[in-house]
N, C-alpha and C positions, 0 to 999 in steps of 0.2 A: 862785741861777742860776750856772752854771757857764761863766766868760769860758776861750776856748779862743785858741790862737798856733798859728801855722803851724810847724812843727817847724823850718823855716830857722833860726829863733831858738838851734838846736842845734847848726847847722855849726860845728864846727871846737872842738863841747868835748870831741871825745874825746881831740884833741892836747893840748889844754892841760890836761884832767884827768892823761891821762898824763905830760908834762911838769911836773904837781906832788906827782907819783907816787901816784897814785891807781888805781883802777879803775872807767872809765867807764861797762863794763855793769852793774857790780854796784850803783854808787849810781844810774844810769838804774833799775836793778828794782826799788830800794829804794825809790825815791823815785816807784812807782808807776807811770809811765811806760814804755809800749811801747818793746822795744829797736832796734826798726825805723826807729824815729822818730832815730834819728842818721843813717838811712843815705837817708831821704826826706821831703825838704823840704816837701813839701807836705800831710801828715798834720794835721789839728787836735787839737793838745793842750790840758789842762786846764792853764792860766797858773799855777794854785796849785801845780802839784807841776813845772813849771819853774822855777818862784818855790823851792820846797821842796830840788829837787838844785842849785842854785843856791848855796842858803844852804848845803846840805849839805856841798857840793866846801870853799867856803869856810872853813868852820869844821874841817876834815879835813887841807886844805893848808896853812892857817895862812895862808892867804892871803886878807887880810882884802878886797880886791878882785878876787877869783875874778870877779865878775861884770861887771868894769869891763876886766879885761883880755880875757872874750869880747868882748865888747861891741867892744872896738880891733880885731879882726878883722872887723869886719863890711863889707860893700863893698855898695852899691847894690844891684847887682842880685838878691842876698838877696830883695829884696822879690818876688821873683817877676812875675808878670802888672800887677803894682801899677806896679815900676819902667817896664817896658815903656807903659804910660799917662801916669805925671809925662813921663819921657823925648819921648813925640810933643806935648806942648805948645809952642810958640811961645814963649811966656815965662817968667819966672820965677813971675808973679802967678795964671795959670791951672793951670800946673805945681802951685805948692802948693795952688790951690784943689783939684784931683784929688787930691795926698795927703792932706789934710784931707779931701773929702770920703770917701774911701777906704779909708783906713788902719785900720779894724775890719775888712777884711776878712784882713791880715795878723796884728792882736792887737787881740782884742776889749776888751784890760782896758783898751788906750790910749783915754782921753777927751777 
């Protein structure tokens, strides 16, 4: 079964690919992946070949946490329709129950 992510999961790795001098479209086609999918957030992609130009950029940049320095750019509302949900609860406790219950529909691989 094939676990698919909202392409948001992409924002902002064409800066930081380029920034470790790479090229962003050519490992996005390599790595399987529509190249559209940088430019719109809401596309579902296959998690393995996110997972795959993830590891790719990584092992290319020498940057052993390519994945952890996208990961520092990411801001709330990334999560699309999701965040707009957590955001209108009251508290904190209902808030996460919404991301929990939720949160496959931004990445399926999250369990």
């Amino acid at each position: 079964m094939t676990l698919h992510v909202r392409s948001a999961s992409l924002i902002n790795y064409v800066y930081l690919a380029q920034e470790a001098g790479l090229d962003p479209l050519a490992l996005t086609r390599e790595a399987g992946l529509p190249v559209d999918a940088l430019d719109n957030p809401d596309l579902k992609i296959p998690g393995a070949q996110v997972r795959a130009l993830l590891e790719m950029s990584a092992r290319r940049s020498g940057w052993q946490d390519f994945g952890l320095r996208l990961a520092e750019t990411r801001q709330f509302w990334m999560l699309g329709p999701l965040a707009l949900a957590v955001r209108e609860q009251a508290t904190l406790r209902p808030a996460l129950a919404v991301l929990i219950r939720h949160i496959r529909l931004h990445n399926e691989a999250i369990h």
